[in-house]
N, C-alpha and C positions, 0 to 999 in steps of 0.2 A: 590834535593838529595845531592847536591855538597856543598851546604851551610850549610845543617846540617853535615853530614858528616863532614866538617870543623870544625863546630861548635862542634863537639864532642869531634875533635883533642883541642880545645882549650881546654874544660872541666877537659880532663886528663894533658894538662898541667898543668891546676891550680891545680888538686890534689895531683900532682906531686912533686907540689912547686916549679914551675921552675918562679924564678924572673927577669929574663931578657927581656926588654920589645920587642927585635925585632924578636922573635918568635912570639908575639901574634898581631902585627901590620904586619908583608907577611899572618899569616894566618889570620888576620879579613879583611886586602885588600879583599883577597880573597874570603872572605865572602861576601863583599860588589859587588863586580864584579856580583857574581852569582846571589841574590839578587836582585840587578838591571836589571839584562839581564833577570829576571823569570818575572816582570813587578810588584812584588812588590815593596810600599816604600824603597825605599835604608836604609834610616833611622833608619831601626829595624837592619841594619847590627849592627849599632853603641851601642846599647842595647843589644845585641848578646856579645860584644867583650869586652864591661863595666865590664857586669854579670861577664866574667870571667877573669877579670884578676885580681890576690890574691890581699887581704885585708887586709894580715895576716903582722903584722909588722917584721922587721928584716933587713933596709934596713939601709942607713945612718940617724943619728938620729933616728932613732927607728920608720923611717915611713915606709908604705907600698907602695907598685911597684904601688897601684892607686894613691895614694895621692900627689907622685912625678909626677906620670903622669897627675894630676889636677893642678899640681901648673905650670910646665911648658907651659900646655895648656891653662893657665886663660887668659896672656895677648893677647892671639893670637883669641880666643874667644870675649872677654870683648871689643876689639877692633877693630877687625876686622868682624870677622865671623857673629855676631850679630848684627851688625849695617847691612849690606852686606843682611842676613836674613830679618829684618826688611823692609828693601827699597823694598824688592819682594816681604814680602807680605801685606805689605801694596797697592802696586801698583803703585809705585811711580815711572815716567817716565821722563826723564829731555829733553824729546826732547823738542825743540822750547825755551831751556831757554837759554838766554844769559845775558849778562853783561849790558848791554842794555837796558832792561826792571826794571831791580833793580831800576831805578828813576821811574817810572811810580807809578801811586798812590794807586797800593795796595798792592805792594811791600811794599812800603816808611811805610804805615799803618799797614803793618802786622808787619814791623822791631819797628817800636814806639810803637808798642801796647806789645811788648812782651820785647825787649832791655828794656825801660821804662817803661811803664805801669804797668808791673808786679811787678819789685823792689818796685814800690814808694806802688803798691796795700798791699804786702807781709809787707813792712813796717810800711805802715800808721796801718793794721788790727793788727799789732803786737802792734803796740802804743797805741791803743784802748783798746785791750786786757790786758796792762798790767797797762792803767791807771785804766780800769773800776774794777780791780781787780780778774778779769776772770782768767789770768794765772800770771807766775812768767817766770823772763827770765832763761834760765840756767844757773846753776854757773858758773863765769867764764867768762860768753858770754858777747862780747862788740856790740854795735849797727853798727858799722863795717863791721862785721860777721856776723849779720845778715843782711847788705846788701849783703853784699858778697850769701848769701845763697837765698835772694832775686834773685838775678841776675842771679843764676842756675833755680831758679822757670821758667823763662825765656825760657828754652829749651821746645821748644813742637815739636812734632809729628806727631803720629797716630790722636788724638784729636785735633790739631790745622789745622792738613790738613782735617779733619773731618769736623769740625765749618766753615772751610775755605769754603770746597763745598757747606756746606748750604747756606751762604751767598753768595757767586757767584758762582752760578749753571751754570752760562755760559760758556759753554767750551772754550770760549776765554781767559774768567781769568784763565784757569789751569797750564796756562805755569810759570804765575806771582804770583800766590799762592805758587805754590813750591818753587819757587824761593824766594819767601818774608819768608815762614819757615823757607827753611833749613841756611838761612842766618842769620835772626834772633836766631836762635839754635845756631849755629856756633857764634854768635859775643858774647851770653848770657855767652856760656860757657867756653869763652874765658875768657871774663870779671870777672865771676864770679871766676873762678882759679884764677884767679892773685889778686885780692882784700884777699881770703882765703889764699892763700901763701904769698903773702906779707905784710897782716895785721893784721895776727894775730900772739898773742903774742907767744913769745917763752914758750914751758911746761919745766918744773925745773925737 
């Protein structure tokens, strides 16, 4: 009763037109609170607070109190919140992984099958394809760039630690699976940034 009631209060702000955003973040906390504590998903607080906060433009640039609220939220999301998301529910536990185990040999083979393997895969099949006349590269696009693009192919996951368990189903290897992903992820997407910033050409 306390969450919709809230949720009502939002409604009439938005009809209101009231565009300040710290009205509608004390009252959708509070939405979230109640929400929580009734032992539904928290989650629909945030779908609750969306719906109503105006759409209507008028603001700086001629944008709307959500759109400003989506751009300041992306990098906090796109990097944080979502990766953070991801790791839970995937399942992903780092206990028993240390620094240590990264040379053990499925570590070493999950880093060379994805750091390497992938680029030279991503390139060779682009080579193939564009001798055999199957595609065209993009205009513009140097072989460079596409290793560079190669080398993000390299980031894997949900699917690598997927592939990963079928192949060693033995709960011993789960320490050094994860640890052979997220390292090989990390080195891929390292690599691949900096070859795409620093080797491609300047646009006019």
């Amino acid at each position: 009763m306390a969450a919709a009631s809230a949720a009502g209060v939002l409604a009439i702000l938005n009809r209101a037109g009231v565009t300040r955003l710290a009205p509608y973040l004390l009252i959708g906390l509070s939405i979230w609170l109640c929400v929580l504590k009734s032992g539904v998903h928290a989650t629909l607080a945030g779908v609750v607070v969306a719906a109503a906060i105006p759409l209507a433009k008028g603001g700086p640039q001629g944008t709307s109190l959500l759109e400003r609220l989506e751009e300041q939220l992306h990098p906090w999301i796109a990097l944080a919140i979502l990766p953070l998301f991801a790791f839970a529910n995937a399942g992903v536990s780092l206990a028993g992984v240390t620094l240590a185990k990264l040379l053990a040999p499925v570590p070493l083979g999950i880093v060379a099958g994805l750091v390497i393997g992938k680029p030279l895969g991503i390139l060779a099949a682009s080579w193939l394809a564009l001798a055999g006349g199957l595609a065209q590269k993009p205009t513009g696009a140097t072989w460079q760039q596409l290793l560079g693009v190669g080398m993000l192919g390299g980031v894997g996951f949900t699917m690598s630690l997927f592939i990963g368990t079928l192949a060693f189903p033995d709960p011993a290897h789960a320490a050094q699976l994860r640890l052979g992903v997220l390292t090989a992820s990390l080195g891929s997407a390292v690599a691949g940034y900096l070859v795409l910033r620093f080797r491609t050409p300047a646009r006019p």
